[in-house]
C-alpha positions in Angstrom: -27.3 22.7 -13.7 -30.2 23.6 -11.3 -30.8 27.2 -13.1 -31.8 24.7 -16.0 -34.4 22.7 -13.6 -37.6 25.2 -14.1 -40.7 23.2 -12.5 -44.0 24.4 -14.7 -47.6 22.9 -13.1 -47.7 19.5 -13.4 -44.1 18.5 -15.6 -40.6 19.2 -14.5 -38.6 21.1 -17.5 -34.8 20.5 -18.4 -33.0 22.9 -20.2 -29.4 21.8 -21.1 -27.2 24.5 -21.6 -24.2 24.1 -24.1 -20.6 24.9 -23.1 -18.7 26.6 -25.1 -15.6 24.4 -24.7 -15.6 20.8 -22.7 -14.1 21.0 -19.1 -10.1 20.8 -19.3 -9.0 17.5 -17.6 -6.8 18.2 -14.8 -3.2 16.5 -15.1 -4.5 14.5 -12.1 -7.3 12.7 -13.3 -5.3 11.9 -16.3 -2.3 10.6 -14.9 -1.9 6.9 -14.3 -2.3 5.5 -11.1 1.0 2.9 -10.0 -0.4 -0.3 -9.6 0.9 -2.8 -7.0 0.0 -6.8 -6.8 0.3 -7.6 -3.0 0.8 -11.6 -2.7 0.4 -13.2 0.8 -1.9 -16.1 2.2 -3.1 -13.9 5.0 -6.1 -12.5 3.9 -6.3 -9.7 6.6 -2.5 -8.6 5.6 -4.0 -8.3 1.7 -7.0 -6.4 2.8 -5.2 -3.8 5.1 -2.4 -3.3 3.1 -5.3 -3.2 0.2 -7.0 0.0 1.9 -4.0 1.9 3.4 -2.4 1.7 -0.4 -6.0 2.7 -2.0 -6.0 5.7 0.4 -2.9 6.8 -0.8 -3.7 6.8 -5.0 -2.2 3.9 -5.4 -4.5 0.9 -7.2 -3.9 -2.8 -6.1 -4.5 -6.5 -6.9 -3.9 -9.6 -4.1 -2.9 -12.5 -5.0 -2.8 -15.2 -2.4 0.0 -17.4 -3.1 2.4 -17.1 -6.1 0.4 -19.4 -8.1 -2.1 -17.1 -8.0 0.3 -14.2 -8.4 1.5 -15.9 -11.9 -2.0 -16.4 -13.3 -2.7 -13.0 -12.8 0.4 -11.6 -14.4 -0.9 -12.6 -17.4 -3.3 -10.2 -17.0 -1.8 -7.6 -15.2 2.0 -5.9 -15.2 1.9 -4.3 -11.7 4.6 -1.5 -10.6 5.5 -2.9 -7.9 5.2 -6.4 -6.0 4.3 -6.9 -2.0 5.5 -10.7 -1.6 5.6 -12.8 1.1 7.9 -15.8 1.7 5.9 -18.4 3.3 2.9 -19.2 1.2 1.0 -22.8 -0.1 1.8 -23.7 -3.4 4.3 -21.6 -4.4 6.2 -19.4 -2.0 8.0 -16.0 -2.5 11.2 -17.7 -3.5 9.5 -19.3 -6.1 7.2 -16.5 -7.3 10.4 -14.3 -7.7 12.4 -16.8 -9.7 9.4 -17.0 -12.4 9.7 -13.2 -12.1 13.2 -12.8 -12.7 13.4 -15.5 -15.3 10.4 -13.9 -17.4 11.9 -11.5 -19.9 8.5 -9.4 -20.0 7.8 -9.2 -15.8 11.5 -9.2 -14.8 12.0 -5.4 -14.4 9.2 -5.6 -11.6 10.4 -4.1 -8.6 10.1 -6.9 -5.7 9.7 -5.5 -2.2 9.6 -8.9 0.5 8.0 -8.7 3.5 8.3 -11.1 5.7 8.5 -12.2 9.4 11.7 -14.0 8.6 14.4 -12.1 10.1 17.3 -14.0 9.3 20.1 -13.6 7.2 20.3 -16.6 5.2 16.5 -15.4 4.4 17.6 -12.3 3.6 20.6 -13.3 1.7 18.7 -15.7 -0.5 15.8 -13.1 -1.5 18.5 -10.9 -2.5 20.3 -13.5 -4.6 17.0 -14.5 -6.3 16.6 -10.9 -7.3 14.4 -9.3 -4.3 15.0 -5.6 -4.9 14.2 -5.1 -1.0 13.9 -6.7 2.3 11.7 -5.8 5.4 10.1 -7.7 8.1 7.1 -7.7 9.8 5.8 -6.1 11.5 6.6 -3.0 9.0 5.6 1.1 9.5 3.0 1.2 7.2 4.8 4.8 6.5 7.9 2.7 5.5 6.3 0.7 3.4 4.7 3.5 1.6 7.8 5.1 1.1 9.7 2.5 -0.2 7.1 1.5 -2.5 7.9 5.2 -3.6 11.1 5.0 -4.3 10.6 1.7 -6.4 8.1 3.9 -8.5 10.6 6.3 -8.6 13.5 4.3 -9.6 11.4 2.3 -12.2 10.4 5.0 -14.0 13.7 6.8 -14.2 15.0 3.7 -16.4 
């Protein structure tokens, strides 16, 4: 409020002027942002996929293997899971069927992503529960979108 800053010799002055009625919040700043847990051991794939997802108002956690991923659901019920096959400790395969068999995390949406192009990858991601299947390298614009549509679909239910 700089018409309430006055300086006066030696002291600076504040004057705080009362509003009649506090600032409406915009439907924007009150609605929630989607949160999605990216899980892969390769630290740069967390942080990019960290920042291009940040950019676009969506809020994120990394986890970097699925034991990691399971701790923090305890925590944390994301939107929407980034999860890699091949990781120590516990891989995607895994991480998905502790998903799937938890009755409070298994409506997660589970997007792979994965450099393993195969079918019988494919085919076994998609038994375990895998909602979708992409491989590396992805269109980041892709990615975003059908991270979209998860959102989309999960909250239509």
């Amino acid at each position: 409020d700089v018409p309430g800053l006055w300086i006066t010799e030696d002291r600076m002055q504040v004057t705080v002027r009362k509003e009649d009625k506090p600032p409406e919040k915009s439907a924007e700043k009150t609605a929630k942002r989607p949160l999605v847990m990216v899980v892969d051991d390769s630290i740069t794939v967390r942080k990019v996929t960290s920042r291009y997802l940040s950019k676009h108002a969506i809020d994120v956690i990394v986890a970097k293997d699925g034991i990691d991923a399971v701790e923090q659901l305890r925590e944390h019920v994301p939107d929407v899971m980034l999860v890699d096959i091949e990781m120590p400790r516990m891989d995607g395969y895994e991480l998905t069927g502790n998903v799937r068999s938890d009755p409070g995390l298994k409506h997660i949406p589970i997007i792979m992503i994965t450099s393993r192009a195969g079918s019988k990858h494919r085919d076994r991601a998609l038994q375990l529960g895998v909602n979708l299947y992409m491989t590396k390298p992805y269109q980041e614009e892709e990615l975003l979108r059908n991270i979209n549509a998860m959102l989309t679909r999960n909250t239509t239910r």
